[in-house]
C-alpha positions as CSV (number, residue, x, y, z in Angstrom):
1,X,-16.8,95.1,43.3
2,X,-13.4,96.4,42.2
3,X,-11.5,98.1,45.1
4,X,-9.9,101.9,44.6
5,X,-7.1,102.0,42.0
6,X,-8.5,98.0,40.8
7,X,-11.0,99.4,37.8
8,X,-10.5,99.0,34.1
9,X,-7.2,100.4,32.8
10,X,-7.6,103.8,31.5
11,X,-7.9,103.4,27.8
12,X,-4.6,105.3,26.8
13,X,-2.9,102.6,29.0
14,X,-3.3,100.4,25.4
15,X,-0.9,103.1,24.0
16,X,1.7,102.3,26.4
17,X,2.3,98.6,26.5
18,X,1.2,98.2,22.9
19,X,-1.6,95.4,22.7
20,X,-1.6,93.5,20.0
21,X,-5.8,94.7,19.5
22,X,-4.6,98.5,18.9
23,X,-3.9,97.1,15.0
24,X,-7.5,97.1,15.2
25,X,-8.3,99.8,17.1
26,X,-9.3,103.2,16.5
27,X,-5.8,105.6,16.2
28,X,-5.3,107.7,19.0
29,X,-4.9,111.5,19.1
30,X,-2.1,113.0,21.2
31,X,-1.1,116.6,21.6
32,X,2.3,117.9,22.7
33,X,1.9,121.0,24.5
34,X,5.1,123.2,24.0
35,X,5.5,120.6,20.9
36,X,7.8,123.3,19.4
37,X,10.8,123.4,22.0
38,X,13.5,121.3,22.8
39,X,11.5,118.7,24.1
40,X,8.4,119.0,22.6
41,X,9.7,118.7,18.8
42,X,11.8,115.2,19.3
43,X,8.7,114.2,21.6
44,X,6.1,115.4,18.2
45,X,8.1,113.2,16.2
46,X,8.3,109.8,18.2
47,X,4.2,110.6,18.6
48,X,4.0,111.5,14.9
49,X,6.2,108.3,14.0
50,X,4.3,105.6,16.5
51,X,2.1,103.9,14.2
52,X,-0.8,104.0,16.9
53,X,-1.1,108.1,16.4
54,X,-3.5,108.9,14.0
55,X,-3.4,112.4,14.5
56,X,-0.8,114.7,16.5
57,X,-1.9,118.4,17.8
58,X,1.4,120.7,18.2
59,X,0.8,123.2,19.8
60,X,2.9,126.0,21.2
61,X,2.8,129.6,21.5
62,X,3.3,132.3,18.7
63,X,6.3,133.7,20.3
64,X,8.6,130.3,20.4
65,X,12.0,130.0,18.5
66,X,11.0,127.8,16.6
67,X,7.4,128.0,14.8
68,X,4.8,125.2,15.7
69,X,3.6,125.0,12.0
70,X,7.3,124.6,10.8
71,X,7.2,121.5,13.3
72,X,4.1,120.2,12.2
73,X,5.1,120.8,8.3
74,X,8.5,118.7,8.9
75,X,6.3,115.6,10.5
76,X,3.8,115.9,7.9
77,X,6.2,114.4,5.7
78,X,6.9,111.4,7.3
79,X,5.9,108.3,6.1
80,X,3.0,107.8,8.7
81,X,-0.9,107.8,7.8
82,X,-1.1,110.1,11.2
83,X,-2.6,113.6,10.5
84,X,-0.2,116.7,12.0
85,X,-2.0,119.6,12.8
86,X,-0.4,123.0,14.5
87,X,-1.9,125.5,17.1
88,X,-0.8,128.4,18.3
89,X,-1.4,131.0,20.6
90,X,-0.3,134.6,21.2
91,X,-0.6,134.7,25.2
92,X,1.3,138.8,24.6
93,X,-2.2,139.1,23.4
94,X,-4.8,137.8,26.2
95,X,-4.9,134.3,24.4
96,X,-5.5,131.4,27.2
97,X,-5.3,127.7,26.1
98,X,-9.3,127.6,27.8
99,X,-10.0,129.9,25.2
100,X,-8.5,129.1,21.9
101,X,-7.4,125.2,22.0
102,X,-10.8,123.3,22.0
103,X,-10.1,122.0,18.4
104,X,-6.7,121.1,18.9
105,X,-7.2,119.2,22.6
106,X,-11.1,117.7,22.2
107,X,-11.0,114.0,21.6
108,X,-7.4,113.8,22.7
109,X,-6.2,110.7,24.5
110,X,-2.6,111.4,25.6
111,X,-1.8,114.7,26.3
112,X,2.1,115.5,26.7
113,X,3.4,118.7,27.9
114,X,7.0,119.4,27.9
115,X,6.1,123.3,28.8
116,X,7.7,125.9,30.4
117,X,10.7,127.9,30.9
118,X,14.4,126.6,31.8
119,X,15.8,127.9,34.7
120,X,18.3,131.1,34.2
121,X,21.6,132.1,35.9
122,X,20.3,133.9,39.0
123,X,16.7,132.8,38.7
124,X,15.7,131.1,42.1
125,X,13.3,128.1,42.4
126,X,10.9,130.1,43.7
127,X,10.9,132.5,40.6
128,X,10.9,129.4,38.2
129,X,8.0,127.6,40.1
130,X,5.5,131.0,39.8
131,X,6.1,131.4,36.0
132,X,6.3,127.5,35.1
133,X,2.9,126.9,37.9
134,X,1.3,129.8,35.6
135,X,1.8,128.1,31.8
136,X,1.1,124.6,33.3
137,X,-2.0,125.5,35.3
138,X,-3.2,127.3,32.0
139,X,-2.5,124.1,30.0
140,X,-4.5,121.8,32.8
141,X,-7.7,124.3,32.7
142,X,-7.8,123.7,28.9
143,X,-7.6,119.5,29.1
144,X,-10.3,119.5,31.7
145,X,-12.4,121.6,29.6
146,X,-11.8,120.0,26.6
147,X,-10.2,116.7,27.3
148,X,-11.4,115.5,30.4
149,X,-10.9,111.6,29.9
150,X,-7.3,112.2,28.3
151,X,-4.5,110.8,30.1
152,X,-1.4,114.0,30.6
153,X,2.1,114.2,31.1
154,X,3.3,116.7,32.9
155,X,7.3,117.6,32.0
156,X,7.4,120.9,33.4
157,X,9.8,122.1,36.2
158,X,10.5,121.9,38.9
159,X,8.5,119.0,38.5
160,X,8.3,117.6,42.2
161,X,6.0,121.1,42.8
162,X,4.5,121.4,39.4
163,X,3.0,117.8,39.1
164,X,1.3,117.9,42.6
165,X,-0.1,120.8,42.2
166,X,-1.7,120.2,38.9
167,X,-2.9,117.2,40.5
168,X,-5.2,119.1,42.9
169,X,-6.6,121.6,40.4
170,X,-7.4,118.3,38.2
171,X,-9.6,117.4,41.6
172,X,-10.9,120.7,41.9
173,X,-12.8,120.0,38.5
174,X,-13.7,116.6,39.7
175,X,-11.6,114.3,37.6
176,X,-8.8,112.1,38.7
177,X,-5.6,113.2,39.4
178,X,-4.0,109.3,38.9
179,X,-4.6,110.8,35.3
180,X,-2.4,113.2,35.8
C-alpha cells in the first residue's frame, strides 16, 4: 500500500506538467477568484489562452474597478474554444461566495485566487491580515461546498498567514489541505 503523500497525483497535477494525454482528455474548468484585478485579469487570460481550459469562471465582486463581465467579454474573443463566463457578487449587500457561486465553482478543477486588498500607507499587518483572512476564508467555504476535489491557489496577502490558515479550515471540512 502507498505510504502518506505516495497516492495517485491529484488530477489537476496533468494541468501543470502538460501530459501529452490531456489532447485527449476532457478540458478542464478553472476559476480566478478576484479574476478582475490586477492579478486576476492577466491570470484570466493565460487560463483563458491555455488550450487545456475549456471553460474559465471570473469571478469578482460587483464593486471592483474594473467589471468582471468586461473581463470575461475581452477573453471571449480570443481565439480559444474555452467558454468565459462572469460572476459577480455584491458582498455591500449580504452576498457570500457559499451562497451565490455554486454555478460558477461546481466542477471546477483549479481554483486560482488572486484576492484581496493591497496593503495601504499606515495600514499595519495586523489590519491587512483581518480583512484579507475575511475575503479568503469566504472564498475557501464556497470551494469546499462546491468544489471539494478542486486543486486552489491561494495569492492573497500576507500570504505566509493567509495560506496556513486556509489550510486548517480546509481540514475542518475534512478535505486535504496539500490541496490547498
Amino acid at each position: 500500500s502507498p505510504s502518506v503523500g505516495q497516492g495517485p497525483p491529484h488530477p489537476a497535477v496533468h494541468f501543470f506538467v502538460g501530459s501529452a494525454a490531456m489532447a485527449a482528455s476532457p478540458k478542464f474548468k478553472v476559476c480566478v477568484c478576484g479574476g478582475a484585478g490586477g492579478i486576476g485579469q492577466p491570470l484570466s487570460m493565460l487560463m483563458a489562452m491555455d488550450e487545456r481550459v475549456g471553460e474559465l469562471s471570473v469571478y469578482d465582486l460587483t464593486a471592483s474597478a474594473v467589471p468582471a463581465e468586461g473581463v470575461a467579454a475581452d477573453l471571449s474573443h480570443l481565439e480559444r474554444e474555452s467558454r468565459v463566463r462572469s460572476y459577480t457578487i455584491d458582498v455591500s449587500a449580504g452576498e457570500k461566495p457559499v451562497d451565490k457561486l455554486a454555478e460558477c465553482l461546481t466542477g471546477c478543477h483549479l481554483v486560482l485566487v488572486p484576492a484581496g486588498v493591497p496593503r495601504k500607507p499606515g495600514m499595519d499587518r495586523a489590519d491587512l491580515l483581518n480583512i484579507n483572512l475575511g475575503i479568503a476564508r469566504d472564498v475557501i467555504e464556497a470551494c469546499a461546498k462546491f468544489c471539494p476535489n478542486a486543486m486552489l491557489g491561494l495569492i492573497v496577502n500576507p500570504v505566509n498567514s493567509v495560506v496556513p490558515a486556509m489550510a486548517e479550515l480546509y481540514k475542518q471540512k475534512g478535505l486535504d489541505p496539500p490541496d490547498l
